[in-house]
C-alpha positions, 0 to 999 in steps of 0.5 A: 553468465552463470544463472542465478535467483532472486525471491521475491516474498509479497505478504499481503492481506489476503494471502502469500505470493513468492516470486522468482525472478532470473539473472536478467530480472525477468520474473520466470514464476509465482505461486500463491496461498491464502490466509483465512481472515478472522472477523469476530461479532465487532467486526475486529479483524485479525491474521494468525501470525504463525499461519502467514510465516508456514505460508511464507515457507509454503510457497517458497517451497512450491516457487522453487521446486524444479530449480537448482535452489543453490542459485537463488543468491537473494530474497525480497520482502514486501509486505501489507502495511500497518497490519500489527503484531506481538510475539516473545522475543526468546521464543519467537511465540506470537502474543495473540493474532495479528490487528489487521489494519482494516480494524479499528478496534484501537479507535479508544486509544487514539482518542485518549492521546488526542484528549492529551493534546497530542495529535498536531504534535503526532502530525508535525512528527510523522506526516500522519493523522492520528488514527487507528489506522496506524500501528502505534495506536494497535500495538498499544492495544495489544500490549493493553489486551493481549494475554502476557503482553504487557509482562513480557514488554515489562522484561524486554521480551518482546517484539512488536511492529509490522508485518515484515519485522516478523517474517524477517525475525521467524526467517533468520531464526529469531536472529534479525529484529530489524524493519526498513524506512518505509514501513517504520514511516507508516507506524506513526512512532518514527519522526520523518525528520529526525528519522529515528523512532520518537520517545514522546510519541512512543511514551503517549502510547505506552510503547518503549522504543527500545522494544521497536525493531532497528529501523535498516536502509530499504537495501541493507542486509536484514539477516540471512535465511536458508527458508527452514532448510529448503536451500542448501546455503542461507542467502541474505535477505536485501531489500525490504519495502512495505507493498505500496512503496516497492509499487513505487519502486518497482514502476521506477519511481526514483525521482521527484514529481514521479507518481504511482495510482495502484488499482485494487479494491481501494487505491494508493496514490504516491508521489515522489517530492525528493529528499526534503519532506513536505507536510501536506495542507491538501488532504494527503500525507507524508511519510518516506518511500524508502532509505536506499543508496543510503539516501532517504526519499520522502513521499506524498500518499494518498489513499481511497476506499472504494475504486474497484469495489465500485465495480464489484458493487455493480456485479454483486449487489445490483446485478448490473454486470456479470463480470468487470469487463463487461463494463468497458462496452457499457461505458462505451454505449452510454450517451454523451450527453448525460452528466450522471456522477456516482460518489462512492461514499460507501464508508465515507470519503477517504483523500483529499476529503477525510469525511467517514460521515459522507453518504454515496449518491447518484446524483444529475439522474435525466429520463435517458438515464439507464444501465449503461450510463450508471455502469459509466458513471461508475467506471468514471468515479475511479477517475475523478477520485484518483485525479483529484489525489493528484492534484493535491499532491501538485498543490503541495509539491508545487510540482506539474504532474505529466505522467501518471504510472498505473497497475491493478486488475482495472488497468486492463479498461481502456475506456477507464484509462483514456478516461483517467489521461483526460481527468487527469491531463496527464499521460498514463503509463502501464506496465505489462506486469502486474506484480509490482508491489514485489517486484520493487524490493526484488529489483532493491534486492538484486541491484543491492548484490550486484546482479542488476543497476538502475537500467533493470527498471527499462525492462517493463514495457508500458503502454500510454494513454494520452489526454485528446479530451477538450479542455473545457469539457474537462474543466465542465466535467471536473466542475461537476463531479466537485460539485456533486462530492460537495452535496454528500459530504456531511461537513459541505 
């Protein structure tokens, strides 16, 4: 078979990855950039949209040096969710940088839409809470604050969205203004239900729907591009996911009741519940995994501040460790018998709780309680968090969940991931690639153009962890940590 490429572009909040992947699916490179993150005296945090776009060509570029770029046949395109933008439409000109979605300079706005009575109706629509998190509430302060915005957006002459509308819009050469189901999901402007963007919602923001990108299947045609002359032949651009979303896709999630954790400075849980939308009543939410196939699925997510910065707090700021993986063995070494739990309410308690007023502690200290049985307590509270997800999500789906598909850097502890098949009583399955987040709309990509079918998600190899802990030690241990998030919350 005559060889051929796939791009994979991953835009994510620290910087630009491009993948390569060859006509068997196997991912054969990657090359990496970073983006400067610009925090002001507020704490606002922004990206400057045009340094990510000559990023974007920039290790494209590197990615393809050495190959015949006549065989890359395709691009896929995963992106940081939520990260808001605004640029002219005739020029392509960005208006101001990007509000990354860390920032919650729009907290005002969504006060604002809430004081009209507005939230449970946003809720009802999108899966969401209403929040600064989201882009409806950014994009309304860009076209509040940003020089030029409104006026152009009084023309028409404006575009504004999601990360993967601009690097689609500069790649085609201002030619395709388009976003997928995903990371329209995620705006808190697109009705679940309905699936098309919302008039009322859109009107509560000041936003007019007709300046919103065309909300395309996850595995459609976005556009062509040819990388700003670095291939001989544009190539089209098909498939499209917001980043946890393609992790979803790329550990082969497809079905309903299959469920992703992803392991990062914070954690993303997701579960496929299917076709029919559910609209949680335990602490997480709603929006859609994708439209590809020309069928929509729905999922729940939920998502925690601190996991592997839990880990980063033992080596950086209390000196405990000089590396992460010096805490498998600690944890190892603790004694058994001591029941300290870490709550890691550092900026408060994210899902299922949703407490930003909720304070960290160690809690159930004894005399024998020293380094390593912090380091554990640490290394355990990862667990506990990302279980107690799961089991919201079961609750809400009415599914039982026996398997839990995982990826990020803390995967490689193996006490965490034995630790986390007991708290969980689920297997835990890892794969031996860490790049899922762009290898999902690669596969979405190639199985679009034929290159591969659904078979393509049988080439990760995983490793399994099983539950062997007693049952009633896991209830004991569960009972425990429940009661000690209890102690910390600021509304217990």
């Amino acid at each position: 078979m005559e060889e051929k490429y796939i791009i994979s572009i991953d835009q994510s909040t620290q910087g630009t990855k491009a993948l390569l992947f060859d006509g068997s699916g196997t991912l054969v490179k990657r090359a990496d950039k970073p983006h400067r993150q610009i925090v002001n005296e507020k704490g606002w945090v922004s990206h400057d949209p045009m340094e990510i776009y000559q990023n974007v060509i920039s290790v494209a570029g590197a990615l393809t040096e050495g190959i015949d770029r006549a065989k890359v046949v395709g691009v896929g395109i995963s992106n940081q969710r939520e990260t808001s933008l605004a640029w002219e439409k005739d020029t392509g000109k960005p208006l101001g940088d990007a509000v990354v979605w860390q920032c919650a300079r729009a907290a005002e706005i969504c006060e604002r839409v809430e004081k009209s009575g507005m939230g449970e109706s946003i809720r009802q629509k999108t899966g969401l809470n209403l929040s600064p998190y989201f882009p409806a509430s950014k994009i309304a302060w860009i076209l509040e604050h940003a020089d030029g915005a409104k006026e152009q957006a009084g023309k028409g002459n404006i575009c504004h969205g999601t990360m993967d509308s601009w690097v689609i819009y500069q790649l085609t050469g201002h030619k395709s203004y388009k976003t997928d189901y995903s990371n329209a999901s995620r705006t808190q402007l697109f009705n679940i239900f309905d699936l098309e963007w919302d008039g009322e919602i859109c009107a509560a923001f000041g936003i007019d729907p007709q300046n919103l990108a065309e909300v395309c299947d996850s595995d459609s045609d976005f556009g062509e591009t040819d990388f700003e002359g670095l291939l001989p032949h544009p190539v089209p651009i098909h498939g499209v996911l917001g980043d946890s979303h393609g992790s979803l896709f790329g550990q082969g999630c497809l079905h309903p009741g299959m469920i992703k954790a992803t392991y990062g400075t914070g954690s993303s849980i997701m579960m496929n519940i299917g076709k029919q939308p559910v609209l949680s009543t335990h602490g997480v939410v709603t929006s859609l995994a994708w439209k590809i196939g020309g069928k929509v699925d729905y999922v729940l997510e939920g998502n925690l501040n601190y996991t592997g910065a839990v880990i980063t707090w033992l080596k950086d700021s209390l000196k405990l460790i000089q590396s992460p993986g010096e805490t498998e063995a600690l944890a190892r070494e603790a004694l058994k018998e001591d029941s300290l739990y870490l709550v890691p309410a550092f900026t408060g308690l994210g899902a299922p709780y949703w407490d930003s007023h909720a304070a960290a502690a160690i809690l159930g200290m004894t005399r024998t309680t020293g380094k390593a049985e912090l380091v554990r307590a640490a290394v355990e509270c990862i667990a506990y968090q990302i279980a107690e997800v799961v089991e919201a999500m079961s609750e809400d789906a009415g599914i039982k969940v026996d398997e839990l598909r995982v990826d990020g850097g803390p995967t490689k502890n193996e006490y965490l991931m034995q630790f986390q098949s007991d708290i969980a009583a689920a297997i835990v399955q890892i794969p031996d690639a860490e790049e899922l987040s762009g290898i999902g709309p690669a596969y979405a990509a190639g199985i679009a153009l034929g290159l591969w079918d659904e078979s393509i998600f049988a080439k990760l190899k995983r490793v399994k962890y099983e539950p062997s802990m007693e049952e009633g030690l896991r209830e004991q241990k569960c009972r425990g940590w429940k009661e000690a998030v209890w102690k910390v919350l600021a509304k217990g």
